[in-house]
N, C-alpha and C positions, 0 to 999 in steps of 0.2 A: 596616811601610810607612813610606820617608821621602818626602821634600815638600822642595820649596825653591824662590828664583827664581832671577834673573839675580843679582840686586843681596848674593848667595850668603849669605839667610837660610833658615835651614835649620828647619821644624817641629818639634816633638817627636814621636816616632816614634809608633806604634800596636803594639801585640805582641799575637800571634796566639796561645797557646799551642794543643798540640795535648792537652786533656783535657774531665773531664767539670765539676769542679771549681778555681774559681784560689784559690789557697794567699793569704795574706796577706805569706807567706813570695818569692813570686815577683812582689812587685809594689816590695815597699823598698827603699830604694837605686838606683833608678833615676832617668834623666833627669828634671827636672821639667818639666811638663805631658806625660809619656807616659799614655799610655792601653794598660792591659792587659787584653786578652781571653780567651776562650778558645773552644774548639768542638772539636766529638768528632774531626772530623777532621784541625787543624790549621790548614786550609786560608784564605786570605780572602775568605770569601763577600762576597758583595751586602750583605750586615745589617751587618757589618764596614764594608765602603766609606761605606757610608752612614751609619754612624755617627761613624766617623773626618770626612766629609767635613761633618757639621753641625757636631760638635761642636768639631772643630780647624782643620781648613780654611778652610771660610765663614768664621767668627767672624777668621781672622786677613786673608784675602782682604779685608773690610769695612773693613779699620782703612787699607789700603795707598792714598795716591792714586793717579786716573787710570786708563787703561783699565787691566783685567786678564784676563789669558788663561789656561785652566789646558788643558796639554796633556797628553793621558792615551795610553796604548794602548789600542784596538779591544775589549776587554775587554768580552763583555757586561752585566758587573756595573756597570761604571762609568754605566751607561744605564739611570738611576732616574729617572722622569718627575718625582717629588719633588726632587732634585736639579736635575735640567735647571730646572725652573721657578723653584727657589731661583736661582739664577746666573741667570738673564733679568730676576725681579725686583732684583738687584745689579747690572743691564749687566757680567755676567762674560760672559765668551765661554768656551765649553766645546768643544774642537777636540781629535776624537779622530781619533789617525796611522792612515792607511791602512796594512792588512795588509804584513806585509815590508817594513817603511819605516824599522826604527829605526837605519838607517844617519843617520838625520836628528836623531837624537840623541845622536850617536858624541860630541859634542862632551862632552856631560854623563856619558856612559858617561869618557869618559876623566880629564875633570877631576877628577870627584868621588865615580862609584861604585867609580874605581881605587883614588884616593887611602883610599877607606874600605872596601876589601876589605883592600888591605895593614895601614894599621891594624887591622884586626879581627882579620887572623892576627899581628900580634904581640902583639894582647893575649892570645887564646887561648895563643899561643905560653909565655909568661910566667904566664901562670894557670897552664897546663900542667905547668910545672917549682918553680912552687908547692906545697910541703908539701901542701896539701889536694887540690892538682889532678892531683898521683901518684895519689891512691887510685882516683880517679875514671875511667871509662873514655868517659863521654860529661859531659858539662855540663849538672850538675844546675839545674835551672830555679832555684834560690833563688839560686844564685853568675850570674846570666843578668841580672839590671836594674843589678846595678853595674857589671860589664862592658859592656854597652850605655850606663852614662853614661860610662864611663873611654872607649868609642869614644866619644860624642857632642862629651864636654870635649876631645876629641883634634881634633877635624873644627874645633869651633871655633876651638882653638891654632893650627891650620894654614890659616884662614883667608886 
């Protein structure tokens, strides 16, 4: 999960693994203030959102002056009555996109989840051709949080 605003600060991400146990191993080396999880199926549930959105969102949304708006997609997990009422007692506005609308966020789609796809495949790309990245057929979770800061330190360089 990333986060950002206009004024292009970027949160520290939240990572989802998909298991039953997280390794100590799959947490080091990664951005700082990321948050590593995990669950059986990989997936970001609701207990995810909302933990990601107390623990790192709120607390950063709090620090920022003047109004603030967080726009989400339609997602029913995002619609935590705990949440909702966190953000009303902060005068956050919480404005979630009508269905088939995320043409309305092409702008962000292009500026910056472009900019950090390409990045990501050339870091994968260069791990890849990596001495240890030959052996490997998929990307072992312990070589996964410093590759996600080498993308993070990258997003920020290209600020």
């Amino acid at each position: 999960m990333f986060a950002g605003n206009t004024a292009v600060e970027v949160l520290p991400p939240y990572v989802v693994y998909k298991s039953e146990k997280l390794w100590n191993t799959w947490v080091q080396g990664g951005p700082i203030g990321c948050i590593f999880n995990k669950s059986k199926s990989g997936w970001f549930e609701a207990v995810f959102f909302h933990d990601w959105f107390t623990l790192s969102h709120l607390p950063w949304l709090k620090k920022l002056p003047g109004k603030k708006v967080v726009i989400s997609n339609n997602l029913s997990l995002h619609f935590d009555v705990d949440i909702i009422r966190q953000c009303e007692q902060e005068y956050i506005s919480f404005v979630a996109l009508i269905p088939n609308s995320t043409h309305l966020t092409q702008l962000l789609d292009v500026t910056f989840f472009w900019l950090m796809i390409e990045k990501w495949r050339q870091i994968l790309k260069r791990s890849k051709t990596h001495i240890e990245g030959q052996k490997e057929v998929l990307l072992p979770k312990e070589h996964f949080p410093r590759l996600l800061k080498e993308l993070t330190d990258s997003l920020m360089d290209a600020n």
